[in-house]
LOLUM-189121 format. One record per residue (C-alpha): x, y, z. Coordinates in steps of 0.001 Angstrom, whole numbers, padded with zeros to 6 digits, always signed. Layout:
N
XYZ/...
END
This chain:
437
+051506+137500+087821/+053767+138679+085074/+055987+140732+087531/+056393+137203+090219/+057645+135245+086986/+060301+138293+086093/+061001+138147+090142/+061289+134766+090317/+063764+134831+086854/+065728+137583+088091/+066206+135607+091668/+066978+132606+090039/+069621+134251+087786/+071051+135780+090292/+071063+132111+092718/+072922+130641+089990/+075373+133416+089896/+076315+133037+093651/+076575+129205+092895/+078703+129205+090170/+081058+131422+092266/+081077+129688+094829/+081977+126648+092696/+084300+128522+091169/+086408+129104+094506/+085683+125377+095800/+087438+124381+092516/+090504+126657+092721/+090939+125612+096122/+093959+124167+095028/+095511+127398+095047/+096280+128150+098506/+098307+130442+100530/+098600+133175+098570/+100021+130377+095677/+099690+131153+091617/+098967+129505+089036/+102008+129073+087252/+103663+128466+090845/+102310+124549+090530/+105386+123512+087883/+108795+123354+088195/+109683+125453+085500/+108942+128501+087441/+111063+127708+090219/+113899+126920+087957/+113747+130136+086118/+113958+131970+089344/+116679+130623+090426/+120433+131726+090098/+122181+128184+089115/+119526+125401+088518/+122134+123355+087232/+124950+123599+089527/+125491+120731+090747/+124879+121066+094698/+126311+117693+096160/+128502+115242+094102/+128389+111462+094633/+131519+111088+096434/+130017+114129+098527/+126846+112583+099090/+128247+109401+100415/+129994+111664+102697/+126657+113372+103974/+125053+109939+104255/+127974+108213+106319/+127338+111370+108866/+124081+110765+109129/+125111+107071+110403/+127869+108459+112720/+125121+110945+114101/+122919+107734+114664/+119998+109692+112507/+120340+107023+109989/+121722+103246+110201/+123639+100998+108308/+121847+097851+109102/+124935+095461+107792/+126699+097030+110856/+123865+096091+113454/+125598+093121+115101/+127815+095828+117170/+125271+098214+117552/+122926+095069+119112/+125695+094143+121795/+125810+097785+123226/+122025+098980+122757/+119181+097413+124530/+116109+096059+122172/+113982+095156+125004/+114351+098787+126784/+113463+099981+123162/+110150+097867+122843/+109302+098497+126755/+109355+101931+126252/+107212+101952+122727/+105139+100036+124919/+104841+102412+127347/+104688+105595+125575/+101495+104320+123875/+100058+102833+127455/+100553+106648+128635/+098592+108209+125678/+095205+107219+126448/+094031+106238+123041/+090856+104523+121398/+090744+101447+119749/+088185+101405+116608/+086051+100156+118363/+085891+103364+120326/+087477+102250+124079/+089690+103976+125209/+092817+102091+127724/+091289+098673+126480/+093284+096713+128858/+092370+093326+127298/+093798+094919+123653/+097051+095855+124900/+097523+092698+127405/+096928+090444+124166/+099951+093031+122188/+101877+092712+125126/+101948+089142+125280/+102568+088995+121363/+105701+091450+122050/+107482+088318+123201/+109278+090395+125340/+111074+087735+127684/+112282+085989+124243/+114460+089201+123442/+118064+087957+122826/+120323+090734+122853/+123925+090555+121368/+122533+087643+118341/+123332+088481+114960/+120065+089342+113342/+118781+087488+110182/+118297+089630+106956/+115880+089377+104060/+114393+092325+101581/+110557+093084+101331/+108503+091392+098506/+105210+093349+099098/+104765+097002+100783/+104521+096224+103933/+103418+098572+106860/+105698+099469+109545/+103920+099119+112835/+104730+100447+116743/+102985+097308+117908/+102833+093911+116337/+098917+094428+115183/+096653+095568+112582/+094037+096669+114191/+094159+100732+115259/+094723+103143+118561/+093570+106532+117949/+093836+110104+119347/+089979+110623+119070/+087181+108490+118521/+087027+107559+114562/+089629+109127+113827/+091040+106234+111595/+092802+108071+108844/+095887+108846+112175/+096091+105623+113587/+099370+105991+115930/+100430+102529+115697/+101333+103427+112281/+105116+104045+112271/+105837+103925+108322/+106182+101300+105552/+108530+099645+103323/+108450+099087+100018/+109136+096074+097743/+112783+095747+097839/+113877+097486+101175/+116537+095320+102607/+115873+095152+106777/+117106+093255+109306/+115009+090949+111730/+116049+091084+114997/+113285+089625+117214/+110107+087521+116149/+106551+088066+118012/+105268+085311+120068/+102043+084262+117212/+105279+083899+114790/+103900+086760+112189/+105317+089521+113110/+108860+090232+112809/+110855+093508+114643/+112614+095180+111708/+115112+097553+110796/+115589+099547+108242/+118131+102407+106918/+115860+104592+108570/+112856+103178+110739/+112244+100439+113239/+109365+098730+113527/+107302+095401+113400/+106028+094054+109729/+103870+091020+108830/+106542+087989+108174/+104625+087244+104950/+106086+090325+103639/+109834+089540+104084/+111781+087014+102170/+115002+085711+104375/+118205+084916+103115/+121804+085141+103564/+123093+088158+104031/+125502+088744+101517/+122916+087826+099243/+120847+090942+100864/+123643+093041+101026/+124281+092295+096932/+120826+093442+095888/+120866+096718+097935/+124423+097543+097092/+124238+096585+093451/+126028+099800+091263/+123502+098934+088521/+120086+099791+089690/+116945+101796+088529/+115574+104377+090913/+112178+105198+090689/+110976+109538+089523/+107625+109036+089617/+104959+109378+092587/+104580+105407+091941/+106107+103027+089315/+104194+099694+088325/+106483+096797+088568/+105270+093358+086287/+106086+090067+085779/+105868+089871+081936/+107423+090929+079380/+104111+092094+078474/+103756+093735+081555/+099953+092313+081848/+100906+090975+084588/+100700+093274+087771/+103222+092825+090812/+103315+095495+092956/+104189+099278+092807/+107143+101591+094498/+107232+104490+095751/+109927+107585+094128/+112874+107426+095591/+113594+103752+095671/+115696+101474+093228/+116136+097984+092484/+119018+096105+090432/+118685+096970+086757/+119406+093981+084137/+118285+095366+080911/+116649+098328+078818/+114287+097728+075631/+111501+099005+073991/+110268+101585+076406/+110665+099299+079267/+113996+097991+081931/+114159+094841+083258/+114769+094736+087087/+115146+092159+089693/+112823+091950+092341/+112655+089928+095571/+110112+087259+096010/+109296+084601+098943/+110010+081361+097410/+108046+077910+098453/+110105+077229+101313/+109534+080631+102546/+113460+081713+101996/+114368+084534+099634/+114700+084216+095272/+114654+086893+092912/+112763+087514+089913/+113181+089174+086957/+110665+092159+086505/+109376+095103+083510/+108903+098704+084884/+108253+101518+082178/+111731+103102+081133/+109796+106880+081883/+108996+106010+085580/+112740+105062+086011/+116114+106587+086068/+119559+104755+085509/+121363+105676+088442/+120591+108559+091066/+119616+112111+089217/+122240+114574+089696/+121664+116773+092705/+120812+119916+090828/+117668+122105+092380/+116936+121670+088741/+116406+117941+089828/+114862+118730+093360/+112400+121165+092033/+111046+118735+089521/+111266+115732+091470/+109233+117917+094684/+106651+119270+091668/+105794+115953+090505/+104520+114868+093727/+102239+118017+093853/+098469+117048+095037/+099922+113333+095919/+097168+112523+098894/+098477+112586+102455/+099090+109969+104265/+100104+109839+108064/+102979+107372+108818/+102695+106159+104940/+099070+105011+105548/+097512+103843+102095/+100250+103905+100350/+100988+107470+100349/+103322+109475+102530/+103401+112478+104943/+105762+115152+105477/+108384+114125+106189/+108360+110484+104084/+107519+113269+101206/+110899+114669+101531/+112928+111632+102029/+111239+110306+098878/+112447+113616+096882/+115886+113669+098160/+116058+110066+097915/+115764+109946+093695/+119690+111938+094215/+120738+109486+096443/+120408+111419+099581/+119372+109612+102504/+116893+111351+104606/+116123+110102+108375/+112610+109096+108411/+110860+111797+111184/+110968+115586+110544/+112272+115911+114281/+115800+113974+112763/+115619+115641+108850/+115778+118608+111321/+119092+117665+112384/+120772+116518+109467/+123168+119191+109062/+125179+121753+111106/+123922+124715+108463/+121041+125428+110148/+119356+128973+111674/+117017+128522+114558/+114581+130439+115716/+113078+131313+119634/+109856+132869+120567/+111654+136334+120197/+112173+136186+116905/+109993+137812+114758/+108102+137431+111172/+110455+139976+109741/+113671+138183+111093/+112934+134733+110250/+111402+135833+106725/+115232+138014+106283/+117064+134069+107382/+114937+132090+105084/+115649+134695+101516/+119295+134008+102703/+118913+130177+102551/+119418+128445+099598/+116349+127033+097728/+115765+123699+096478/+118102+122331+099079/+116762+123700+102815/+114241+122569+104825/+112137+124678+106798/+111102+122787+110198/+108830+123369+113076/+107056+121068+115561/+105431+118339+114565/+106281+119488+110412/+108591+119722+107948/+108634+121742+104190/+111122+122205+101101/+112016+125694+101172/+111301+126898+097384/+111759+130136+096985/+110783+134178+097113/+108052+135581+095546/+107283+139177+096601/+109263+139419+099678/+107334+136262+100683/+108890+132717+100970/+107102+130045+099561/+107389+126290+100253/+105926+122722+098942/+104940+120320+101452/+102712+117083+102427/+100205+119083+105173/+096852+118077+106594/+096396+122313+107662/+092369+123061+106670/+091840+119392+106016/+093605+119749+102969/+095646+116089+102853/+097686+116644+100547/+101397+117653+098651/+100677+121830+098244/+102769+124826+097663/+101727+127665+100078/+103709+130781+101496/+104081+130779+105286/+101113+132883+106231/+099043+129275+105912/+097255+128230+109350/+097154+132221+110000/+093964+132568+112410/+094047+129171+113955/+094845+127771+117165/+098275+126412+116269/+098927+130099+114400/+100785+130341+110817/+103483+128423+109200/+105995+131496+110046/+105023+131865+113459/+105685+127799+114318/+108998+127917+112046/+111701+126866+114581/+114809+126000+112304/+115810+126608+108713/+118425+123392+107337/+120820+123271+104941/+121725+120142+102896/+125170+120181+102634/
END
């Protein structure tokens, strides 16, 4: 009897050894891909690298960069959508959305899959024969996030059955002060077909205040504006700041009218009664904010990219959150840089680029990549997009918004992550190292 109880000790000792091990590695699962510890801050970056504080891009510079994106039509400058409207054809647009997503074969939540009725009753709210091509479109800023949808609906279409966190009728969102401009309205009324600086899609009217549109164009132009350098920044109505509005997202800004006490005092876009555009003033904490764009410094980039480290994934801004590529613009966005939207377009946002063909091997894209500038290239593939951060050990390393192993979320991994699996490593998919310049 004596020797079962020391057996049954000894097995439990050793039980609770395995556990707490494997507990151990379930809780440092956070440091992935061959990542360290002291990887997952910016100071380590910035001590590795050759000129943190050189300033990569000035303003004038950056306005430069911007205005090519526009030429390049990876970007738009929605004051200037009257001309584009006469030559470009919105209904060939929304036919083709249409029919892209009729081709795809997906499942509604309800789990049927080509539910005729569904996409006869979108169809029909498409308002397709109302399209009026060659009208000047109206203009009005968001007052609440809003979702940017494919199709003017809430409910879902999805790839597999349940699959609701990737609903593909999710094209982005827009947050609380994103100026847009309305060019078509959906036959129910409450939808309208927006554009942004850098996505199209349909949003719920009761999310967008109209107005004139030198009014619109005063609030997004204004030289005095705070731009957000956190994840998310609380916006309030009080001086107080009890009272909650809404949040935004890093990377945008709204027209600053005051500093005190640990707080600014912004202007923010509401609906008034009559449904037409006012403003109000608003609090944000002074720490989530910055007076102006940061500098672009990889000093800047690195710390800006760092803070958003574990930020949840979310596919086509879903929740709240971000994916990818929306992670990048976000980043890029706090130095005034303006991003296209997809990873397919930040792929082609400048001509200092290196791509890659199925010839190339590990050891010639890993020699490209240590010649590449860090905190300012982007490392691209199909389907994906990363911030190039830098060399550790012969390997590069790189921060990005992934949903490889189920992980959903902002990580820093080298390129050997997604070795093993069916779509193969990071390296192996790499098709084009980019430049911002």
């Amino acid at each position: 009897m004596k020797f079962k109880i020391i057996s049954i000790l000894v097995l439990a000792f050793f039980s609770s050894r395995v556990l707490a091990q494997e507990q151990t590695s379930y809780d440092a699962s956070s440091l992935i891909g061959h990542s360290l510890r002291m990887m997952k801050t910016a100071g380590f970056w910035i001590s590795r690298h050759p000129s943190p504080d050189t300033v990569i891009m000035s303003p004038e510079q950056i306005d430069q960069f911007n205005a090519r994106q526009h030429d390049n039509k990876l970007t738009k400058d929605i004051f200037t959508l009257i001309q584009d409207l006469k030559t470009e054809s919105l209904l060939d647009d929304l036919e083709k959305t249409l029919s892209g997503i009729l081709s795809k074969g997906y499942y509604t939540a309800a789990g049927v899959r080509d539910d005729d009725n569904f996409m006869d009753d979108v169809k029909r709210n498409m308002n397709l024969s109302g399209v009026v091509i060659g009208v000047a479109p109206r203009y009005g800023l968001v007052v609440h996030f809003a979702p940017q949808r494919f199709l003017p609906t809430k409910e879902g279409l999805y790839e597999e059955k349940g699959d609701y966190d990737f609903d593909q009728l999710q094209n982005s969102a827009l947050d609380v002060g994103t100026p847009v401009a309305v060019v078509h309205t959906s036959a129910d009324g409450l939808w309208y077909y927006t554009m942004s600086d850098i996505s199209d899609g349909w949003v719920e009217a009761r999310n967008i205040a109209l107005g004139d549109v030198n009014q619109v164009r005063q609030f997004a132009q204004n030289n005095d504006f705070a731009v957000v350098i956190r994840p998310k920044a609380d916006i309030f109505l009080n001086e107080s700041m009890t009272d909650y509005y809404d949040y935004l997202r890093m990377g945008m800004r709204l027209p600053l009218t005051g500093t005190d006490a640990g707080r600014v005092t912004v202007n923010v876009p509401v609906m008034d009664t009559d449904g037409t555009l006012g403003l109000k003033e608003a609090y944000m904490n002074a720490e989530d904010v910055n007076t102006g764009f940061l500098a672009f410094t990889a000093r800047n980039i690195y710390k800006q990219a760092l803070m958003m480290l574990n930020q949840p994934y979310g596919w086509g801004d879903m929740y709240g959150e971000q994916d990818c590529s929306r992670f990048l613009q976000m980043v890029f966005a706090t130095v005034g840089i303006v991003l296209p939207r997809d990873s397919v377009n930040q792929a082609q946002v400048s001509s200092s680029a290196f791509d890659f063909d199925e010839k190339s091997d590990d050891h010639t894209k890993i020699g490209a990549i240590a010649k590449a500038p860090a905190a300012d290239t982007l490392l691209a593939m199909k389907g994906h997009i990363m911030l190039y951060l830098g060399t550790v050990n012969g390997k590069p390393y790189a921060i990005h918004d992934t949903t490889v192993s189920s992980l959903d979320r902002v990580i820093i991994s080298d390129l050997s992550l997604g070795q093993g699996s069916q779509k193969g490593s990071l390296l192996r998919r790499l098709t084009r190292t980019v430049t911002i310049e």
